[in-house]
C-alpha positions in Angstrom: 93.9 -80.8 256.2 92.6 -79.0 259.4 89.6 -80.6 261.4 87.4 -78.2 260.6 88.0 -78.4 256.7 87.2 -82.0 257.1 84.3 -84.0 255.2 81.8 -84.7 257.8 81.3 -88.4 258.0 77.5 -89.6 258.4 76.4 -92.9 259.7 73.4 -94.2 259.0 71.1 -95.2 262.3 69.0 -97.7 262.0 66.0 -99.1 264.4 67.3 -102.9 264.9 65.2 -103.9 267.7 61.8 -101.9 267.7 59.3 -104.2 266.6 60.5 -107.0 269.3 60.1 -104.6 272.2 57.2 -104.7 274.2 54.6 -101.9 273.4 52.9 -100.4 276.3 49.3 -98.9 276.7 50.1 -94.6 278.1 47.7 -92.9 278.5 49.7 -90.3 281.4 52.1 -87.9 280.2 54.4 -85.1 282.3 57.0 -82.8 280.5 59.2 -81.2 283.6 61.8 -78.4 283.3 65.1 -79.8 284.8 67.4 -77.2 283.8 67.6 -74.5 281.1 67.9 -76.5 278.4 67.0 -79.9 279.5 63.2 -81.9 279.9 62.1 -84.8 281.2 59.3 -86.8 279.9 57.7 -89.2 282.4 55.1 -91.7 280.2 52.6 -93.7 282.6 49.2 -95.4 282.3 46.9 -95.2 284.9 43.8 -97.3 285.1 40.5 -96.3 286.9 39.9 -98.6 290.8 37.5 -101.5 290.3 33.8 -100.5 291.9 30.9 -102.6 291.7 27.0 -101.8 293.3 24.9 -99.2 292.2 25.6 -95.8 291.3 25.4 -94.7 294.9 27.4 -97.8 296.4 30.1 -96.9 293.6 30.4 -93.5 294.4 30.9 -94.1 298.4 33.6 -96.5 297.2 35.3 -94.0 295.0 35.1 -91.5 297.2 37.3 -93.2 299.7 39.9 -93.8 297.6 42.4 -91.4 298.2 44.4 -91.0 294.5 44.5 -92.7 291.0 48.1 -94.4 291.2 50.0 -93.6 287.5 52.5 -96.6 287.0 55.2 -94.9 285.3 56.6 -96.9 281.5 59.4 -94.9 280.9 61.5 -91.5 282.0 63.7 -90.0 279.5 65.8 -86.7 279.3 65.7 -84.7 276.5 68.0 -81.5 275.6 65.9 -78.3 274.2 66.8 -79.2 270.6 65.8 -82.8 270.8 62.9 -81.5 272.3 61.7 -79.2 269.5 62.8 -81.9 266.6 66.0 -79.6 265.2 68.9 -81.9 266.7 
């Protein structure tokens, strides 16, 4: 029987460790273009600086900090088929 003439064979995949992992607050997302057919999907959680004072000492405070840091979870790389669900 020729390869192509074959059965396919399916194997079940199953989720064995997804509950004991850690679960992570995101609230950043960034979907980049790599290639043609490939994305990356950057997943971070940024959380606003710590001010305290009134209204106007909070702004002067805010407005000398330069940037919001986002603390990045996870990076993964996706082809274009994974990436619209039909692969």
């Amino acid at each position: 029987m020729a390869a192509e003439d074959a059965e396919p064979f399916v194997l079940p995949v199953v989720w064995v460790d997804n509950e004991e992992n850690r679960s992570s607050y995101a609230n950043q997302f960034l979907l980049q273009a790599v290639i043609a057919e490939e994305f990356r999907v950057s997943i971070g959680q940024v959380a606003p600086p710590a001010v305290i004072g009134t209204p106007e000492e909070q702004r002067e405070q805010l407005e000398r900090v330069p940037f919001a840091p986002v603390r990045t979870i996870v990076r993964v790389s996706l082809t274009r088929q994974r990436l619209d669900g039909t692969r």
